[in-house]
Backbone as a ProteinNet text record, in pm:
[ID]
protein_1_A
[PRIMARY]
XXXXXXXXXXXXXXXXXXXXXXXXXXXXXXXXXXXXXXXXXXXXXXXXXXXXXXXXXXXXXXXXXXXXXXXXXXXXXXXXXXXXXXXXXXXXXXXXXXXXXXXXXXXXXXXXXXXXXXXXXXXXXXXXXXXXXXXXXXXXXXXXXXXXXXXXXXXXXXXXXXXXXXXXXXXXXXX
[TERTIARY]
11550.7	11489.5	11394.7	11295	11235.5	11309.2	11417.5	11515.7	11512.2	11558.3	11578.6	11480.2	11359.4	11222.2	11183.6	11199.1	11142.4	11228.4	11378.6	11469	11416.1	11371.5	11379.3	11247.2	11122	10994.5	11023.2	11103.2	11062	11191.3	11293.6	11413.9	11424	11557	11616.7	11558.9	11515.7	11486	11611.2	11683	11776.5	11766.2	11765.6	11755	11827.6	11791.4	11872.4	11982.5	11940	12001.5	12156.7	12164.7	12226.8	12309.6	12233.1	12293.6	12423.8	12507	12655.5	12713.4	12674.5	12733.4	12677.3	12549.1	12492.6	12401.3	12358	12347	12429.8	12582.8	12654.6	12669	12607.3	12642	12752.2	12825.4	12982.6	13022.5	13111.7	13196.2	13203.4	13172.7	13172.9	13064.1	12933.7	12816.9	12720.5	12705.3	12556.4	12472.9	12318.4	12239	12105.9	11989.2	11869.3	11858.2	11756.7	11707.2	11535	11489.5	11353.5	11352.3	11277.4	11295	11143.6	11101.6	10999	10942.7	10793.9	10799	10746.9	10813.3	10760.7	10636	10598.9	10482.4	10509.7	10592	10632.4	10742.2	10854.9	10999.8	11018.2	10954	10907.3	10913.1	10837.9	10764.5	10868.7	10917.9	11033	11162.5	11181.3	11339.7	11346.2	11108.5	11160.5	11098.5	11133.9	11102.3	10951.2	10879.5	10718.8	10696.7	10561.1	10560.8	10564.2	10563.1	10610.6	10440.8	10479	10370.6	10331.8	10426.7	10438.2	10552.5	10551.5	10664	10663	10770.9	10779.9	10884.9	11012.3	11028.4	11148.7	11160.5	11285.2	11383.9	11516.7	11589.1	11730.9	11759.1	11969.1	12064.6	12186.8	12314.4	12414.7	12485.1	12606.1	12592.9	12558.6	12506.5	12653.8	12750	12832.7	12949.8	13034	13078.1	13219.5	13245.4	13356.9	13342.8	13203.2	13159.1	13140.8	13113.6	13063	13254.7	13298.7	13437.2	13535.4	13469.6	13529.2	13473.9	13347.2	13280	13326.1	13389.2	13428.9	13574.1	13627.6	13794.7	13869.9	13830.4	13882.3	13952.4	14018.3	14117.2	13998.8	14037.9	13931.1	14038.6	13927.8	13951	13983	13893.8	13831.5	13915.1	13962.3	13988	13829.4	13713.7	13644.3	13520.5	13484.2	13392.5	13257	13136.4	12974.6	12931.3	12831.9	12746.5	12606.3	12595.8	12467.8	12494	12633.4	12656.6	12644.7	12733.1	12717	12516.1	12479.8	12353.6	12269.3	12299.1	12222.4	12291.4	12431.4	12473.3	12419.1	12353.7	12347.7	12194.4	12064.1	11971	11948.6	12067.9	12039.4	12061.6	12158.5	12194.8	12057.3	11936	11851.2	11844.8	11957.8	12017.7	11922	11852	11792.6	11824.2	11927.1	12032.3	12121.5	12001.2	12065.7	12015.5	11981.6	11853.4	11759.4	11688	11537.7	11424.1	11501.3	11431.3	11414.9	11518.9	11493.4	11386.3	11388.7	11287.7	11165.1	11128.3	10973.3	10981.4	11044.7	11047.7	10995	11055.4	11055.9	10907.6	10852.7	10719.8	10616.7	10654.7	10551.9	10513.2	10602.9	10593.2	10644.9	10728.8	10786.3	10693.9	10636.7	10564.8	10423.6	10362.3	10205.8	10235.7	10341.2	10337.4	10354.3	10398.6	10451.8	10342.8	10336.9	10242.1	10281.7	10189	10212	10338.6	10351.3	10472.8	10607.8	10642.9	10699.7	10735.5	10649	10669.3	10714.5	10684.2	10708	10863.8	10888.7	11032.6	11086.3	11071.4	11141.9	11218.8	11060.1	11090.7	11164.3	11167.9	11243.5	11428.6	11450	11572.9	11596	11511.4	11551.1	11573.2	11459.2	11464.6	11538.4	11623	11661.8	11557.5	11506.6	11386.7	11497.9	11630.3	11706	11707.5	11730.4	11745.9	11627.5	11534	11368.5	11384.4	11403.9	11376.9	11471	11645.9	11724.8	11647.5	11593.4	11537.8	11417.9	11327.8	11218.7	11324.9	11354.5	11456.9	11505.4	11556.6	11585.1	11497.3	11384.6	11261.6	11161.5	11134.7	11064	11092	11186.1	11218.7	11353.1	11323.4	11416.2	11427.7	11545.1	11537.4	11591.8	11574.8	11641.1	11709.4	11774.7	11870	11934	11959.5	12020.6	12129.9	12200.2	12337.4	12313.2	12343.5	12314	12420	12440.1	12548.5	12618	12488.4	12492.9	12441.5	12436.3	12319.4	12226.4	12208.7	12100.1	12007.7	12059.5	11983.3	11945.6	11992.6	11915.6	11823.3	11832.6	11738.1	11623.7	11604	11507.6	11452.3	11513.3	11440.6	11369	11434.8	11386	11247.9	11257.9	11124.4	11007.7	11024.3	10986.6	10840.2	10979.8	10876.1	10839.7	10854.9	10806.9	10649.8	10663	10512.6	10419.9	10505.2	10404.6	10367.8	10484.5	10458.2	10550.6	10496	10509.9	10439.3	10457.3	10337.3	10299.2	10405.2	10386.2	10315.1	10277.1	10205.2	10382.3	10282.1	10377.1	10437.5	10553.1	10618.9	10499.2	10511.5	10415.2	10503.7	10642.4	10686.7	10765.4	10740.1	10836.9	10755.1	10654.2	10578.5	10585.5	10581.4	10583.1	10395.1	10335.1	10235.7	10231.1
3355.5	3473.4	3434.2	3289.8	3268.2	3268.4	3211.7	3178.9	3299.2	3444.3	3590.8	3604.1	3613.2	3672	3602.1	3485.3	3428.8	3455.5	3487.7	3505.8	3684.3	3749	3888.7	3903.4	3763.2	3786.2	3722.4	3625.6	3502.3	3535.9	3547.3	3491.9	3556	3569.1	3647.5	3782.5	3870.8	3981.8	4066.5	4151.6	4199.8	4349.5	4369.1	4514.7	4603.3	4747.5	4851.8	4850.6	4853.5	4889.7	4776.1	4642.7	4578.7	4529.6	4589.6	4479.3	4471.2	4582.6	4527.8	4454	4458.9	4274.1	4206.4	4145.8	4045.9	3989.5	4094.3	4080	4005.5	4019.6	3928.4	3995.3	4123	4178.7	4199.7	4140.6	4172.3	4304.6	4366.9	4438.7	4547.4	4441	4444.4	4392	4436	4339.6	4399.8	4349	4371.2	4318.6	4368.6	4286.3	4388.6	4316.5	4387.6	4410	4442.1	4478.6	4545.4	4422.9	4483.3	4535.1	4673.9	4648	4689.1	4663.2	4604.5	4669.3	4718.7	4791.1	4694	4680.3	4578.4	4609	4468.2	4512.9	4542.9	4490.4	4569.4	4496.4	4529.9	4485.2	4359.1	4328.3	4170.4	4050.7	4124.3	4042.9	3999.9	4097.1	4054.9	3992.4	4033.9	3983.3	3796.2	3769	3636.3	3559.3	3691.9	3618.5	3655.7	3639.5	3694.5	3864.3	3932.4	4055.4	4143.7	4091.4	4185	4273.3	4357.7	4460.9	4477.3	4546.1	4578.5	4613.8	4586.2	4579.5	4731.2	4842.4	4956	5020.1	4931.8	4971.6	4866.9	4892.3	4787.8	4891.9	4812.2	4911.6	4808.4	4813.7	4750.8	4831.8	4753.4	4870.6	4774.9	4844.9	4853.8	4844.9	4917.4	4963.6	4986.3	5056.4	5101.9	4983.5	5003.4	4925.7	4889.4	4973.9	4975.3	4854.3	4890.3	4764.7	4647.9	4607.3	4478.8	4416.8	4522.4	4442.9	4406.6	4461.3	4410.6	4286.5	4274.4	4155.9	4049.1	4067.3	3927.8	3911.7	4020.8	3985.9	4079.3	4157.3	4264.9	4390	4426.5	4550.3	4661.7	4753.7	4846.2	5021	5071.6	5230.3	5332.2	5303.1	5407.9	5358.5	5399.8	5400.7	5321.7	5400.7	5344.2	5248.6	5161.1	5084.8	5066.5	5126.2	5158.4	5045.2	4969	4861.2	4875	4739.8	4677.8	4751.4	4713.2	4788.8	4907.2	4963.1	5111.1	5184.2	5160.7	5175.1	5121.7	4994.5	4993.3	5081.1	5148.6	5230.3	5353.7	5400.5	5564.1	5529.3	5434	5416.7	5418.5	5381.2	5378.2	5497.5	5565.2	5729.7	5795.2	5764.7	5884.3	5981.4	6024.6	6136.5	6173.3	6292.6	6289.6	6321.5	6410	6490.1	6365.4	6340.3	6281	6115	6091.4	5972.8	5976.2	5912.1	5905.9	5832.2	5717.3	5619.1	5732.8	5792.1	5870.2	5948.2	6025.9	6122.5	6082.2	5975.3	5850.4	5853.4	5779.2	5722.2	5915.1	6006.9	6132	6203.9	6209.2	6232.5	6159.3	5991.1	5898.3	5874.8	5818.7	5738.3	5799	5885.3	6007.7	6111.6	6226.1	6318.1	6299.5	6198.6	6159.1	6157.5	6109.8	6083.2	6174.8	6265.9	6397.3	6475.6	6549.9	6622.7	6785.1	6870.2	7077.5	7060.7	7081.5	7113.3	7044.9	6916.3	6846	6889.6	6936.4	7021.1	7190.8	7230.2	7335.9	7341.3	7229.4	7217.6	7188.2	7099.2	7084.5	7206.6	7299.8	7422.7	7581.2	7527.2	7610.7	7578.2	7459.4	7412.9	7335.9	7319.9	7293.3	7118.4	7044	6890.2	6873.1	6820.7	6772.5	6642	6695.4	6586.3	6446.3	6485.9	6379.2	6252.6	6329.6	6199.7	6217.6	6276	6178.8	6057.8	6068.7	6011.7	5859.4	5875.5	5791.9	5685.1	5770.6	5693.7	5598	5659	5581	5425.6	5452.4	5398.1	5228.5	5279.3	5226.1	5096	5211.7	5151	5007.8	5103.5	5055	4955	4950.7	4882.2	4828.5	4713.4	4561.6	4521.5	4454.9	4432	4273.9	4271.9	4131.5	4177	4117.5	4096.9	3974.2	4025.8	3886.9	3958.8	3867.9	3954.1	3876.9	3948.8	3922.4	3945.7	3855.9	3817.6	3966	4054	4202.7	4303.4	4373.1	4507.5	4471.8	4425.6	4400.6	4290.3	4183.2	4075.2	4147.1	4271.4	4293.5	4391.5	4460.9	4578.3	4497.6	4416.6	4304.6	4263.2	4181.2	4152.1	4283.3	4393.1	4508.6	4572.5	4547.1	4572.7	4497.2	4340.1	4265	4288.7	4325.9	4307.4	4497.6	4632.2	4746.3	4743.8	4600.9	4625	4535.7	4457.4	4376.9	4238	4182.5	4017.3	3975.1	3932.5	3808.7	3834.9	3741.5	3727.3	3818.4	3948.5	4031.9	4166.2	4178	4325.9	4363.9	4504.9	4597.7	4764	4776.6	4832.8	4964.4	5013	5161.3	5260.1	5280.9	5367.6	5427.2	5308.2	5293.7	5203.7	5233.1	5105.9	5151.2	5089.7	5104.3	5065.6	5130.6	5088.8	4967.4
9549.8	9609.8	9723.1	9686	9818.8	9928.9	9944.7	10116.1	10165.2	10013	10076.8	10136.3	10096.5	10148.2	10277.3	10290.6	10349.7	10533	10511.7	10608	10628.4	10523	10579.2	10653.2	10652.9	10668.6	10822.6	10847.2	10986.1	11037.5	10984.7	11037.2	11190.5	11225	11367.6	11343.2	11437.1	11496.7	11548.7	11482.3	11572.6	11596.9	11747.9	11768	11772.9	11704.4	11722.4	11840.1	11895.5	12045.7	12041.9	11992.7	12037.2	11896.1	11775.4	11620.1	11612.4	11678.1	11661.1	11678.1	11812.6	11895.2	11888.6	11821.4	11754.2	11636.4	11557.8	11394.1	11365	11349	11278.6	11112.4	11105.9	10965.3	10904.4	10817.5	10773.5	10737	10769.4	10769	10606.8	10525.6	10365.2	10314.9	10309.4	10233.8	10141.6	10052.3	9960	10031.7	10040.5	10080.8	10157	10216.4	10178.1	10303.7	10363.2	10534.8	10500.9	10602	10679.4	10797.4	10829.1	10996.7	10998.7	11145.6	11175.6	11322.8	11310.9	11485.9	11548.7	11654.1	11758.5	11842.4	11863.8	11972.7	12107.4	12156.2	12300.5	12289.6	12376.8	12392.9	12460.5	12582.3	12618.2	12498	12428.7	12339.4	12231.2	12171.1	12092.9	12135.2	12275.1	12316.2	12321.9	12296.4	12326	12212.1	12049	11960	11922.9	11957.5	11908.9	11932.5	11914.7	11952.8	11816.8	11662.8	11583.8	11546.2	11510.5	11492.5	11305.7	11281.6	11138.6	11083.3	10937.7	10896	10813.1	10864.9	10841.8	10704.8	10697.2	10610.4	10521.8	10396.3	10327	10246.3	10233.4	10210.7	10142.1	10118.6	10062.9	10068.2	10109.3	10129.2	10019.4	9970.3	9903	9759.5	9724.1	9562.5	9439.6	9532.3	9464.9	9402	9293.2	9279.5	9342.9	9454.4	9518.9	9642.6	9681.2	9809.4	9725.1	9597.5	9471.1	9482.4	9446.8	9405.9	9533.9	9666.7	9811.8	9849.5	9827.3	9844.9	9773.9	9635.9	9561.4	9587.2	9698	9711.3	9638.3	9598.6	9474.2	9556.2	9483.8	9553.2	9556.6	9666	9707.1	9647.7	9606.8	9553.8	9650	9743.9	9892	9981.7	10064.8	10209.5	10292.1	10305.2	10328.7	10245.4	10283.7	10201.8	10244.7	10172.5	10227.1	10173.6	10292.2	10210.9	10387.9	10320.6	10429.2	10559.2	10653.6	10782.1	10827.3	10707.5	10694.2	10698.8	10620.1	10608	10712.3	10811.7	10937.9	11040.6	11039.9	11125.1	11113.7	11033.2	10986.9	11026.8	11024.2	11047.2	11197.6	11282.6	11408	11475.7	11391.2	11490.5	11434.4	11365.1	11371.6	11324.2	11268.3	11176.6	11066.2	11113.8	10932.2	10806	10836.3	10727.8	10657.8	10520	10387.8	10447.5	10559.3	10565.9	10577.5	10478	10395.6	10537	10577.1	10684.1	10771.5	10854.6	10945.3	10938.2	10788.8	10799.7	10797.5	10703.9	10753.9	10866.9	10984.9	11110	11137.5	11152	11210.2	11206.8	11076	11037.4	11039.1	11021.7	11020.1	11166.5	11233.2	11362.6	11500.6	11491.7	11636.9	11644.7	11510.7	11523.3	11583.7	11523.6	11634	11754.9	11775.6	11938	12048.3	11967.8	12017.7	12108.8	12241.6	12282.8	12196.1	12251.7	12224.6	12225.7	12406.1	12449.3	12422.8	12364.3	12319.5	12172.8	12100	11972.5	11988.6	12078.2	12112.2	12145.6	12235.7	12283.3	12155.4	12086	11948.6	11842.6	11863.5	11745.8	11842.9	11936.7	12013.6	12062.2	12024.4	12033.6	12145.2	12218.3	12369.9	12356.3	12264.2	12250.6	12092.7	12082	11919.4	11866	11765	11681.9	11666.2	11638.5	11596.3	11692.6	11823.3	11921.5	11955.5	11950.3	11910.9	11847.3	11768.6	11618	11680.1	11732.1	11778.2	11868.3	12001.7	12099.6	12051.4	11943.7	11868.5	11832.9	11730.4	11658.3	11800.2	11902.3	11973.7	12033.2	12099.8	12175.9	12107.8	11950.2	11905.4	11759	11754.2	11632.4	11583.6	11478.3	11485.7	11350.1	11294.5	11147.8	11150.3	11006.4	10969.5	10853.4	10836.2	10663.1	10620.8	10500.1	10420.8	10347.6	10309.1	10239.9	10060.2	10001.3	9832.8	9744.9	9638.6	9580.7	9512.1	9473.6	9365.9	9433	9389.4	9425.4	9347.8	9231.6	9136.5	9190.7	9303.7	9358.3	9466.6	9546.3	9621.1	9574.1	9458.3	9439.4	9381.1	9296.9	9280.5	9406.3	9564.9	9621.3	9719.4	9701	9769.3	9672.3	9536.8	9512.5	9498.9	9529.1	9537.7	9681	9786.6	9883.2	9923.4	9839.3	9811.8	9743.1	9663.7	9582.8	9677.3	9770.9	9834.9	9810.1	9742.8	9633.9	9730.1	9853.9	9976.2	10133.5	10171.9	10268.9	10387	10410.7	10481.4	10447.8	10298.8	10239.3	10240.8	10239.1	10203.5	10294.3	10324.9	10437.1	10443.4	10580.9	10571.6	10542.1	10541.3	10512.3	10383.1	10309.7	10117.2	10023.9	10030.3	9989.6	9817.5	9687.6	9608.1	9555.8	9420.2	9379.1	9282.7
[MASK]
+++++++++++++++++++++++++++++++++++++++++++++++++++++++++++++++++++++++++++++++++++++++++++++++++++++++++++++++++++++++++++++++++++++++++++++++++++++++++++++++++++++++++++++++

């Protein structure tokens, strides 16, 4: 579990904007994710710059993505794990994502002016691609891929209560 923690605390930085073509996340994975708001975009593209660590999370719980991962015949047509779950984090979407709606209320709504809220509740701006462009600008993850869902839900509450060297996320933090 240290290597996990320690890769989701230091390792590569990869940004929204670009994780497809270079995360390197498999296709099929169990496994955990920090992401992280940067201090300015300079700053991170050359490796330093991190701000705080906002939120933790794991994808592929089900046992359909468990038995793709060990080579096992698949049930679904499609298969949800780690990728899936950093794809749905980057469109911003809040409908049935939890991150989004943190990111939406925690970290997009302060920033917001009147008229910017005004445009919101009037239809004219969508909160969503608020929420997207945030998403974009300001923030970067790391992950690790894990043998179970049970090794990653362990190291996901691991670092929810705050037992390693970064505290604990502002937006899922456990007591």
């Amino acid at each position: 579990m240290e290597d996990h923690l320690r890769a989701l605390g230091t390792g590569p930085l990869h940004l929204f904007t670009t994780w497809e073509r270079e995360a390197g996340v498999p296709e099929v994975a169990v496994g955990v994710y920090t992401i992280w708001r940067r201090a300015d975009v300079g700053a991170v593209a050359a490796g330093a710059g991190l701000e705080q660590l906002v939120y933790v999370g794991y994808g592929g719980r089900s046992p359909v993505v468990e038995a793709a991962t060990k080579g096992e015949a698949r049930s679904r047509r499609k298969v949800l794990g780690l990728r899936d779950r950093l794809r749905r984090h980057t469109r911003g979407q809040r409908s049935g994502n939890q991150f989004a709606l943190y990111v939406a209320d925690r970290l997009v709504l302060p920033t917001l002016s009147q008229d910017e809220i005004t445009a919101v509740t009037e239809g004219r701006v969508f909160m969503d691609a608020l929420v997207r462009r945030y998403i974009a600008s300001h923030l970067g993850f790391r992950w690790v891929e894990t043998l179970d869902a049970k090794a990653a839900r362990a190291i996901e509450a691991e670092i929810r209560h705050g037992r390693w060297t970064h505290g604990k996320p502002l937006l899922n933090p456990l007591e």
